[in-house]
N, C-alpha and C positions, 0 to 999 in steps of 0.2 A: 352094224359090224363094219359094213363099209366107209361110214361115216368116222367111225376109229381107225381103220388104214389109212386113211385120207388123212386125217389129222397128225398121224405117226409121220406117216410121208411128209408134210407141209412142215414140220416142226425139224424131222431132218435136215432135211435142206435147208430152213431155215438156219440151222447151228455152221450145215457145212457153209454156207456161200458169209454166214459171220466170222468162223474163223479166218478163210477165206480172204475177209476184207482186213482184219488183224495181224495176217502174215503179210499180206501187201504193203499195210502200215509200218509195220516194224521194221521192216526189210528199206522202206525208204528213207524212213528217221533213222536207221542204224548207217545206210551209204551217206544223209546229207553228216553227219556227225561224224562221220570216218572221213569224208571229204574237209570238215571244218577242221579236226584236228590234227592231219596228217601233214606238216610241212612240204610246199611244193614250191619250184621254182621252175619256170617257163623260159628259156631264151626267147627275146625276140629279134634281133638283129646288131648291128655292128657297124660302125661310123669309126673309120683309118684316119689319119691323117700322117704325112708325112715328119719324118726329122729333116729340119731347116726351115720347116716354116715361119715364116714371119707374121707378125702383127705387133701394133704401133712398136715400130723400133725395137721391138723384143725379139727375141725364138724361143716360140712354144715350147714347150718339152720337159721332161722331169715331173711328170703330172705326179703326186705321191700322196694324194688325200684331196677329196672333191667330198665338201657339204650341200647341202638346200636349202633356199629361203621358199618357204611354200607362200607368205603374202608376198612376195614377187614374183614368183615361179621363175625363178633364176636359181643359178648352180656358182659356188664358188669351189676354184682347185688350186692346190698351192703348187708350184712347183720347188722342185730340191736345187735349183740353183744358189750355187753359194755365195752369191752379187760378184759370180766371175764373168759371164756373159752378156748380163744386164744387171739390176741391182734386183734384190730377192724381191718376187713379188706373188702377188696370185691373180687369177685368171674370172673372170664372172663368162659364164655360157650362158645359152638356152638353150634346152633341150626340148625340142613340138615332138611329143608324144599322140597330135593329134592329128599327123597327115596318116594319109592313108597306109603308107608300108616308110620300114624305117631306109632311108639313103644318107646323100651327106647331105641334103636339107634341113636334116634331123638334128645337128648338132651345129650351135654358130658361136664364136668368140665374141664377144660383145665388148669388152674391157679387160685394161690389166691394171694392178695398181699398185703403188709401191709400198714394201713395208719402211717404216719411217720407224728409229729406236725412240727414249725418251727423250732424248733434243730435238727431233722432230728429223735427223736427217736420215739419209737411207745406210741399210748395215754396213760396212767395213766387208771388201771382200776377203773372203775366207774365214769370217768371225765367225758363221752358223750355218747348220745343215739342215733347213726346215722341210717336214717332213708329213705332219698331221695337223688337221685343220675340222675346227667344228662351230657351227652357228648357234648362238644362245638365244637367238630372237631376235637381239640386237647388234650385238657386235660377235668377234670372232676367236675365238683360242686359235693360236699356230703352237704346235712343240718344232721344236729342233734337236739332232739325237747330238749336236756339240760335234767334238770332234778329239780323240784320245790322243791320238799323238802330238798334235798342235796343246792338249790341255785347255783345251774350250771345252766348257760345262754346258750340260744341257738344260734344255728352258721348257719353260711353255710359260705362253705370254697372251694376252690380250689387247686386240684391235678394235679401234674402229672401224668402219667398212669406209672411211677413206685410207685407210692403213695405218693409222695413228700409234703407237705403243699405248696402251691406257693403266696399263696393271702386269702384275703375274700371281703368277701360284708358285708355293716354295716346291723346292724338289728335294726330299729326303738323301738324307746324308748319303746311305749307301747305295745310291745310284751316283751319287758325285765321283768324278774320274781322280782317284786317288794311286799310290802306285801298285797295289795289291787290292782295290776293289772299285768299286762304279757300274759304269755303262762297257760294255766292247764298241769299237769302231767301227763305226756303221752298223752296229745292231742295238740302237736307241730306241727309243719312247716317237716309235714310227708311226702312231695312231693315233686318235684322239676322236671319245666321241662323249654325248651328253645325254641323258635320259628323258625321256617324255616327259617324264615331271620337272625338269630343270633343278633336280633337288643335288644331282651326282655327275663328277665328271669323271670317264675312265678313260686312264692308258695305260701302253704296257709297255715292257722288252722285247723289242722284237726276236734276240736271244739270253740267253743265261746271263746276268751279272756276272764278271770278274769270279768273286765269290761264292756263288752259287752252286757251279757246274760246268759242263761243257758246252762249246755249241752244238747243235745240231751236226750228227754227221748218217752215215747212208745205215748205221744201225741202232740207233738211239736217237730220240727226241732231243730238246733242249729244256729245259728247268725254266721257262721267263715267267716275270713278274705282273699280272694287273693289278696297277696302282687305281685306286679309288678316293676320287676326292668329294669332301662336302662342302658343296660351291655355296651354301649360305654363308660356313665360315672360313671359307676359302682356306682350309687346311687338307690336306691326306688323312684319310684316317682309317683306311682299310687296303690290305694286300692281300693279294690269291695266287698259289701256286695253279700255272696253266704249262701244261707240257708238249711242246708241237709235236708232228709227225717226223718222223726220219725222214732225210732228203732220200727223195724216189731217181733213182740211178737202177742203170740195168748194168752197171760194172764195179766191179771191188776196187778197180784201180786208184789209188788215194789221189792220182797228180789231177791236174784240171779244176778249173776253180767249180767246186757244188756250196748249195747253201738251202738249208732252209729258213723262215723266219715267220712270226709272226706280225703279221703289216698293217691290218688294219681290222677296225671293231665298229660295230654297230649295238647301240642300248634297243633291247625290243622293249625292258622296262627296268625297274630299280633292281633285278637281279638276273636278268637272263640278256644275252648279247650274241650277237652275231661274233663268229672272229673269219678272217682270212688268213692264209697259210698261201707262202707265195715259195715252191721248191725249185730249184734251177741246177740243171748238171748240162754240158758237156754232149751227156749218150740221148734224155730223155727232154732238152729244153725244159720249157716253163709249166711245171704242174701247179694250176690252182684251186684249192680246196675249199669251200664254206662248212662252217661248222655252227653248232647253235650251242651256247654255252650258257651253264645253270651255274650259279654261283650259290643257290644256297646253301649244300651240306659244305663246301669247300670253308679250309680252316683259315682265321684270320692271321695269317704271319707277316705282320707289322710290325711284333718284335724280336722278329727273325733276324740277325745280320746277316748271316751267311746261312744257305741251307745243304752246302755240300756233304755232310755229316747225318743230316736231319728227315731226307727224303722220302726214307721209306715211314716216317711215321706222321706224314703231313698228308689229310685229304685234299687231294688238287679237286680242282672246276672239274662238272662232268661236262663230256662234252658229245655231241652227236654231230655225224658226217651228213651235210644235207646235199651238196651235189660234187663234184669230181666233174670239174670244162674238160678234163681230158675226154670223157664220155661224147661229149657235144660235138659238133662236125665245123670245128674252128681250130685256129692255130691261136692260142692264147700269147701274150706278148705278157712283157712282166708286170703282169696286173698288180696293184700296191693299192689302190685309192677303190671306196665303196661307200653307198648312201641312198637312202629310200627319197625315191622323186615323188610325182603326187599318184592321186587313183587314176586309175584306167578306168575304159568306158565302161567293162565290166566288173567294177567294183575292187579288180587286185590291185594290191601297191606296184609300183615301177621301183624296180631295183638297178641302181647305175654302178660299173665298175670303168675302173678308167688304169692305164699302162702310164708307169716312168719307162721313156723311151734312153733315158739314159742318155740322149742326146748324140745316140749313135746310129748312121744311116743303115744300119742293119737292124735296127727297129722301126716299131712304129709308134705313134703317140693313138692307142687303142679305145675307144669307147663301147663295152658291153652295156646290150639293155634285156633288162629282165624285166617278167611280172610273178608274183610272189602271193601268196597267202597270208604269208606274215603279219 
């Protein structure tokens, strides 16, 4: 009899201390897969730098799109100079993600180099507004949002990395600055990025086409475009309605220059992207947003001309909010430029963002550094 209490006993505890080891289990496969798939992003530090700074015979500034060469482990940034202060060029850093805490160690200019057109000479000032820049492997895409009132057309063109012109990509009709449709002035094809596969390249409106809708104001989004191109046969061949946030303002009052826009994109693959939202007022300065955006239920309107009519019956991009810098314990500067550097020692990616200082000594020329899940 006792020999069967004993046995009931041992076989009990037997089940509990197995259950036991099955709630422990699941309980830590369920945290590491809640950890793998929940989007996180880490601040790690912050590298200033001044407006007025010099290097070779330039002034830094206008930083507006920073790529990565990972077999160099060098960083290229274009600035928005419009070959008024020196001729348009872009900037090669380093960025040592591997000293011990981030300072200005952290971030060094290494070169500038000039963009050369297809004559080989440097642009004509006031001919282009370059704005976004991305690395193919080998050479470089720059767009330029053009310029409306002057009726300079916008581009996106192809470098060599001595600066060469090599190529472009067409730019569909209805972004062409016409007098009832195109790009708005200064709110161009401000982005520019490429996908892991090298098979697609995307940009966008940083605001509503002409055509389209309104810009952005403190109660409504703006309507912009992501153009999608297939870099095998280097045509466009896909558009997505992406709708920004309202510029974040703590007053109704219409006077004071507000804006928001959308500024720059990251590919995580052939259908999902990073975007940036860059808003600016007056009451609240510079709010910047990261968003992660899913292209695929979104409706192809490539043979959209105008969608001002057509809105409510068009699936835009979805899109989720992944961090809000206003949260963070910084003063953001008007961040515009973003791009994945290498891994960290613990296996996250480095996420780099960088400020157009505008070239005004009431900014500064900003370097955010992140690590990322991504």
């Amino acid at each position: 009899m006792n020999n069967q209490k004993n046995k009931r006993y041992q076989y009990l505890i037997f089940t509990l201390v197995t259950c036991l080891v099955i709630l422990v289990t699941t309980a830590i496969v369920m945290k590491s897969m809640t950890q793998a798939t929940i989007p996180q992003i880490t601040f790690l530090g912050e590298v200033n730098f001044p407006t007025g700074l010099k290097f070779k015979n330039t002034e830094v500034g206008g930083l507006s799109g920073i790529t990565y060469n990972q077999d160099k482990q060098i960083y290229y940034a274009i600035s928005d100079d419009r070959s008024s202060k020196a001729p348009a060029r872009f900037y090669t850093l380093k960025i040592d993600l591997e000293l011990d805490k981030i300072s200005e160690e952290t971030v060094t200019f290494i070169d500038v180099t000039t963009l050369l057109n297809e004559i080989g000479q440097p642009f004509p000032p006031l001919s282009l507004d370059p704005e976004g820049i991305t690395f193919t492997g080998t050479h470089l895409f720059i767009s330029s949002e053009g310029d409306r009132k002057r009726q300079i057309q916008p581009f996106i063109k192809e470098f060599s990395l001595a600066g060469k012109q090599i190529g472009n990509l067409p730019i569909p009709e209805k972004f062409l600055i016409q007098a009832d449709s195109g790009v708005r002035n200064n709110s161009a094809l401000e982005n520019l990025t490429i996908t892991p596969s090298k098979k697609y390249l995307f940009t966008a409106t940083e605001n509503a086409l002409v055509q389209d809708g309104v810009e952005a104001n403190i109660s409504t989004g703006s309507p912009c475009r992501i153009l999608q191109y297939n870099l095998i046969k280097g045509q466009p061949e896909k558009e997505f309605l992406y709708i920004t946030e309202p510029i974040t303002s703590t007053s109704n009052n219409l006077g004071g220059f507000k804006t928001n826009g959308l500024v720059e994109l990251i590919a995580l693959d052939d259908t999902h992207l990073l975007s940036l939202e860059r808003s600016f007022s007056l009451e609240t300065g510079n709010v910047i947003k990261l968003f992660q955006v899913d292209l695929l239920n979104a409706d192809n309107i490539q043979q959209i001309n105008s969608l001002n009519t057509q809105l409510t019956n068009i699936s835009p991009v979805q899109k989720e909010l992944l961090l809000d810098l206003s949260n963070l314990e910084l003063i953001s500067d008007n961040i515009e430029g973003m791009t994945f550097g290498p891994r960290l020692v613990d296996g996250q990616r480095s996420l780099i963002l960088v400020s157009d200082n505008n070239f005004n000594h009431l900014q500064l020329t900003q370097v955010l550094i992140f690590s990322t899940n991504l």
